[in-house]
C-alpha positions in Angstrom: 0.0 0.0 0.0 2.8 2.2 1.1 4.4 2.0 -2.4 1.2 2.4 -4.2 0.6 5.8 -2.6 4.2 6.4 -3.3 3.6 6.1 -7.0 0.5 8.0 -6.6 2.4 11.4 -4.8 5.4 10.8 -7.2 3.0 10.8 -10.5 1.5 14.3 -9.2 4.3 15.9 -8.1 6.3 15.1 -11.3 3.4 15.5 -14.3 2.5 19.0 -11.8 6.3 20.2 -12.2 6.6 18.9 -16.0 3.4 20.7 -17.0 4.6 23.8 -14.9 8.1 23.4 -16.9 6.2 22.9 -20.1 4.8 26.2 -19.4 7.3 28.6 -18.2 10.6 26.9 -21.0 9.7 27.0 -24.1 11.3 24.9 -26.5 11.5 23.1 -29.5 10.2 19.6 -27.4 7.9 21.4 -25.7 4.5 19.6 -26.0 2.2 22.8 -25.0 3.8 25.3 -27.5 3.2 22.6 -30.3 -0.2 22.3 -29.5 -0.3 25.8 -29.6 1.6 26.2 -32.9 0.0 23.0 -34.4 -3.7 25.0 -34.0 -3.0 28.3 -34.7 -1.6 27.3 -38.4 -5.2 25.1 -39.1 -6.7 28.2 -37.5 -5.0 30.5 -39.8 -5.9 27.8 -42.7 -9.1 27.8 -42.4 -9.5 31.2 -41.6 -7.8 32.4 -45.2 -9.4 29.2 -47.4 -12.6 28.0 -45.7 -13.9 25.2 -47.5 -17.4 25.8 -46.0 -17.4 29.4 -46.7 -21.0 30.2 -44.5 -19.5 28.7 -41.3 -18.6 31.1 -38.8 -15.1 31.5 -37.9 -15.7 30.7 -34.5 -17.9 28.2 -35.2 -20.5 26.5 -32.8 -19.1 25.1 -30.1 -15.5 26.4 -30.7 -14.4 27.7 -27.2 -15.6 24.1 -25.9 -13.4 22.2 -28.5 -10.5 24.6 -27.8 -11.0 23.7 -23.6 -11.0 20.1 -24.7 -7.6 20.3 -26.3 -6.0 21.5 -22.4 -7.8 19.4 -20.9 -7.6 16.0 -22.6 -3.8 16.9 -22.8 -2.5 18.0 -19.6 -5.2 18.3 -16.9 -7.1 15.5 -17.3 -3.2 13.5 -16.8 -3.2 16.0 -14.3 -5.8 15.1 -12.4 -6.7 11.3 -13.0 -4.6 9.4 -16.0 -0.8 10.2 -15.4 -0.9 8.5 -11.4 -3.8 5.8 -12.2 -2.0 4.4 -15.7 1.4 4.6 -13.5 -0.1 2.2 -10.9 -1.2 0.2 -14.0 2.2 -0.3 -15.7 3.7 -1.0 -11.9 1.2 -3.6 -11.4 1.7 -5.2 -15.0 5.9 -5.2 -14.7 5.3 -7.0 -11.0 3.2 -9.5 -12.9 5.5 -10.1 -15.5 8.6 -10.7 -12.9 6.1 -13.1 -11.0 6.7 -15.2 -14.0 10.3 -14.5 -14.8 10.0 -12.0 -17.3 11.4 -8.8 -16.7 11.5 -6.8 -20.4 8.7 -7.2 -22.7 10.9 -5.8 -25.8 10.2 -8.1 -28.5 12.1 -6.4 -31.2 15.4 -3.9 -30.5 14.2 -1.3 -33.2 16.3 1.5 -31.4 19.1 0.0 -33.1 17.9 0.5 -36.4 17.9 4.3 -38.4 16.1 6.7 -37.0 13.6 6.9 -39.7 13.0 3.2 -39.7 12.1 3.1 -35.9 9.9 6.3 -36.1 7.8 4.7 -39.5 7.5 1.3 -37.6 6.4 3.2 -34.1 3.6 5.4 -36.4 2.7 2.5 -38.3 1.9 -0.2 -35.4 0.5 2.9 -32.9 -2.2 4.2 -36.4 -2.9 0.2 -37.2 -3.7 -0.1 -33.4 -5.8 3.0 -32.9 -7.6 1.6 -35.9 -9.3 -1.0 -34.5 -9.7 0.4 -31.5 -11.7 3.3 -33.0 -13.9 0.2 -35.0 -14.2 -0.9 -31.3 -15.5 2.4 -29.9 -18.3 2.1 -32.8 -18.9 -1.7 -32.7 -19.2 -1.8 -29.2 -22.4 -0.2 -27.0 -20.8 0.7 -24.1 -18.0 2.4 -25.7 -19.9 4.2 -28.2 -22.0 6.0 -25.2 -18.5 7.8 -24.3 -17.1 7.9 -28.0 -21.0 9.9 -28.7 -19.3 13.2 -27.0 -16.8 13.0 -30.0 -19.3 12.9 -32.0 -21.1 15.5 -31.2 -19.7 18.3 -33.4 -22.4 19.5 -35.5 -19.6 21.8 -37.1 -16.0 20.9 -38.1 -13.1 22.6 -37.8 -9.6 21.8 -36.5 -10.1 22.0 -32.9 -13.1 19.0 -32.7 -9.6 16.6 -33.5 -9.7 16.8 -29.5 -13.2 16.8 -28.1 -13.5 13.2 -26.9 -14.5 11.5 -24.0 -11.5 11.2 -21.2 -12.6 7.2 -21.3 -11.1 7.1 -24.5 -7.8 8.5 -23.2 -7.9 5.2 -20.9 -9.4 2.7 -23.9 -6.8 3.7 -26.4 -3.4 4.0 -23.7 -4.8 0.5 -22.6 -5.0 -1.3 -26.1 -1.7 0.5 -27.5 0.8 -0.2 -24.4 1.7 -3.7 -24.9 2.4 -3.5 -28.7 4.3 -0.3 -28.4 6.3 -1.9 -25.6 7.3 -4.8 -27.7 8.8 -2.7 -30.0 10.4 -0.6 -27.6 10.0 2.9 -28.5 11.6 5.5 -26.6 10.0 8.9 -25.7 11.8 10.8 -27.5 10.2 8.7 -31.1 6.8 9.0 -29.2 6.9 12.6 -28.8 7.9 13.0 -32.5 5.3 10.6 -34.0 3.0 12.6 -31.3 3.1 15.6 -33.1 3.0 14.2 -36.4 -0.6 12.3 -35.6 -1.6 15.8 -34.0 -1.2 17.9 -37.0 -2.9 14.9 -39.3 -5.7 15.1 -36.5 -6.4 18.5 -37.0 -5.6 18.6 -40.5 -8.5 15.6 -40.9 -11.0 17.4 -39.1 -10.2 21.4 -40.4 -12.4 23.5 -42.6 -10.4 23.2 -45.4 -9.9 21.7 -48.8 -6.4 20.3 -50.0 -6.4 18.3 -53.0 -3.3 15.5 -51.5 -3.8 13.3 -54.7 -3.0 10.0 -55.0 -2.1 10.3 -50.7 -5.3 10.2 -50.3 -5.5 6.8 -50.3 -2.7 6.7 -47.7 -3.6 9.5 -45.5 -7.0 10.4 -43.7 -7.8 14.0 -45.2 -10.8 16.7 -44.5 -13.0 15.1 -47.4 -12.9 11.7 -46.3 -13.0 12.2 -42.5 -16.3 14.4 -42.9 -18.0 11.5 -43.8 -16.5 9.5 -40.8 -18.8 12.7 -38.6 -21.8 12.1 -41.1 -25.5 12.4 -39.6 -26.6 9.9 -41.9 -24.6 6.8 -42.6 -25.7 4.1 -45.2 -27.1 1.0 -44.4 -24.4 -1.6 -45.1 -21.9 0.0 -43.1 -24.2 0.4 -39.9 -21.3 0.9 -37.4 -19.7 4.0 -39.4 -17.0 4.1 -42.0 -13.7 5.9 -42.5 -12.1 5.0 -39.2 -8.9 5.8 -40.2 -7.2 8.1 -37.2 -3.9 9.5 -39.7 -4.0 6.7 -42.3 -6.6 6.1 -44.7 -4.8 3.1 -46.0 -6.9 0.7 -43.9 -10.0 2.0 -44.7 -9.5 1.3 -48.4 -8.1 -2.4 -47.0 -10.3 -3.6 -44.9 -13.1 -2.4 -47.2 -14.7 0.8 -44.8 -14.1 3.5 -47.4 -16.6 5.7 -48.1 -17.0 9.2 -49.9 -20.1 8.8 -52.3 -19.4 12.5 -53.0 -17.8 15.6 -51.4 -19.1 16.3 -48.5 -19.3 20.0 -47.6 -22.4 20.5 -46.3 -23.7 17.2 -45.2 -25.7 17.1 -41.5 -23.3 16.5 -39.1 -23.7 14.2 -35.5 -25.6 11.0 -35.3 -29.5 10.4 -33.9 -30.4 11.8 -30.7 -27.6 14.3 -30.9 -29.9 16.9 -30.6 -30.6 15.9 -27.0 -26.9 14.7 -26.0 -25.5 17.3 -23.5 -24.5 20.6 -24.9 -22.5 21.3 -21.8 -18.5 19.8 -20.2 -19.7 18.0 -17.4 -22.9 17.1 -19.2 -20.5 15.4 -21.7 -17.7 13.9 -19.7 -20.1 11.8 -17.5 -22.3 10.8 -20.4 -22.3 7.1 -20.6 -21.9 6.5 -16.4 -25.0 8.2 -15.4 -27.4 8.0 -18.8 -29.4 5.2 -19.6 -27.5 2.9 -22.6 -29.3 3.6 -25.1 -29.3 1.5 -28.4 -26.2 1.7 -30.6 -26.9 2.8 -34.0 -30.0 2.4 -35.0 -31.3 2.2 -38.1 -31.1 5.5 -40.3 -31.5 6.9 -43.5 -29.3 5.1 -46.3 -27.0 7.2 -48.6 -25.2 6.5 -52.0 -24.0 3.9 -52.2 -19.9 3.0 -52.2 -17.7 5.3 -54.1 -13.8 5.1 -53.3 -14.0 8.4 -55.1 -14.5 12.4 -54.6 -16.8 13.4 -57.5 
C-alpha cells in the first residue's frame, strides 16, 4: 500500500512540475507550445481558405473544443490518467517478474535508423488505434462515451480533441503492450505525437487540400467528414472511415466511403440533438445516462464510391 501511494504522490508531483516546466521553458520539445503552434496554423488555414465558406469562424461550439484540447492533454493527466495508468504499468511489470520475465521488448528497433524506428512506431500505434476506433463504434458501451466526440455538429480543427477522457484510458490500454514490444523511446513517441496531431487536425479542419493520389494513404478533410456524417448508409451500420492519420486501412479492410464531397452534409448522429450541450454534461455521459441502443437504423445514402466526384 505504502508503495502504491508512493507512486500515486510521485506521479503528481512530477506531471505537476513537468506541465509547470512545459509552461514557463519554451522549446522546440515542448509539447504545450506545439499544441499551440499546431492549431494556430489550421486556425489560420481555415480562416484564409474555408472550404465551407458560410461557417462562422468561430464556429458552434469552438471555445468548448478549444478547452477540450487543455484538458484531454494535460489536466485531465493531471488530475486522473498520469498516477492511475502509472499504478497500472507498476502492477503489470510485478506481474510479469512473477513469472520471470522482466522486459517485454520483443524487437530492438532503437538499433535500427532513425527513420526506420519512427515509420515502424507510427505505423503499429495508427494500425492499433484503428481498430480500436472500429471498437469504440462496434461496441455499446463504448460508443456512449465515444458519442461526445461525435457531437460536433460543425467541423473545424479543434473538434480533433473533443473526446471523452474514457477514451484517453481505452486507447493508452489497447496500444501499451504493442508499443512496448517494440520498444519505443519517448523521445520517437513525442515526434510521431506531433505528427498524428497535425494529421488530427488537418482531418477534421475546414479546409480543402487536394493531397492526390495520398489520399488513399492519409486520412484527409474530405474523407473524415463522412466518418462525422449524420446519416450513414445501411451496409456500413457501425460507421465508416475510421482511419485516425491513415486512410490506407479503410481502403483495405473495405470501410471507405465518400459517395461525393461532402461539404455541407448534417453533421452528428440520432439523438444528438438531445446529447448534452455542456462539459460535465458530456464527460459523465455514458456513467449516469441510460445505454441507449447503438446505432440504430437511419436513412441510407449512396451507395460506395472510393472516389470524390
Amino acid at each position: 500500500m505504502a508503495d502504491i501511494w508512493k507512486v500515486i504522490t510521485d506521479s503528481y508531483s512530477g506531471y505537476a512540475n513537468y506541465l509547470w516546466d512545459e509552461i514557463t521553458h519554451p522549446s522546440w520539445h515542448n509539447y504545450f507550445y506545439w499544441l499551440i503552434g499546431v492549431s494556430l496554423f489550421f486556425f489560420i488555414l481555415e480562416i484564409a481558405n474555408p472550404w465551407r465558406k458560410d461557417q462562422p469562424v468561430f464556429r458552434k461550439d469552438f471555445w468548448l473544443d478549444m478547452f477540450y484540447m487543455f484538458f484531454n492533454f494535460f489536466l485531465f493527466s493531471l488530475i486522473v490518467y498520469n498516477a492511475a495508468s502509472n499504478i497500472v504499468v507498476e502492477f503489470f511489470n510485478d506481474a510479469l517478474a512473477s513469472i520471470g520475465i522482466t522486459n517485454v521488448v520483443a524487437f530492438e528497433v532503437m538499433s535500427w535508423p532513425v527513420w526506420a524506428h519512427l515509420l515502424l512506431g507510427f505505423i503499429v500505434r495508427d494500425f492499433v488505434q484503428w481498430w480500436t476506433h472500429r471498437l469504440l463504434h462496434r461496441v455499446p458501451w463504448l460508443w456512449e462515451f465515444h458519442k461526445v466526440h461525435h457531437s460536433v455538429e460543425q467541423m473545424g480543427f479543434a473538434a480533433h480533441l473533443r473526446y471523452h477522457w474514457m477514451e484517453t484510458v481505452v486507447y493508452r490500454t489497447i496500444e501499451y503492450i504493442p508499443l512496448a514490444l517494440i520498444g519505443i523511446g519517448l523521445r520517437d513517441f513525442f515526434i510521431i505525437h506531433i505528427f498524428t496531431l497535425a494529421v488530427g487536425h488537418f482531418n477534421h479542419s475546414n479546409i480543402r487540400w487536394n493531397i492526390g493520389f495520398l489520399k488513399y494513404i492519409f486520412n484527409n478533410p474530405q474523407m473524415h467528414i463522412w466518418h462525422h456524417a449524420y446519416d450513414i448508409p445501411e451496409e456500413h451500420r457501425y460507421g465508416v472511415n475510421f482511419g485516425i492519420s491513415l486512410s490506407l486501412w479503410d481502403y483495405l479492410f473495405g470501410t471507405a466511403y465518400i459517395p461525393f464531397e461532402g461539404r455541407n452534409i448534417r453533421l452528428g448522429f440520432k439523438g444528438v440533438e438531445k446529447f448534452p450541450k455542456r462539459f460535465f454534461g458530456q464527460v459523465t455521459h455514458g456513467f449516469r445516462m441510460k445505454r441507449h441502443k447503438h446505432q440504430t437504423k437511419q436513412k441510407s445514402i449512396p451507395a460506395i464510391s472510393q472516389e470524390t466526384k
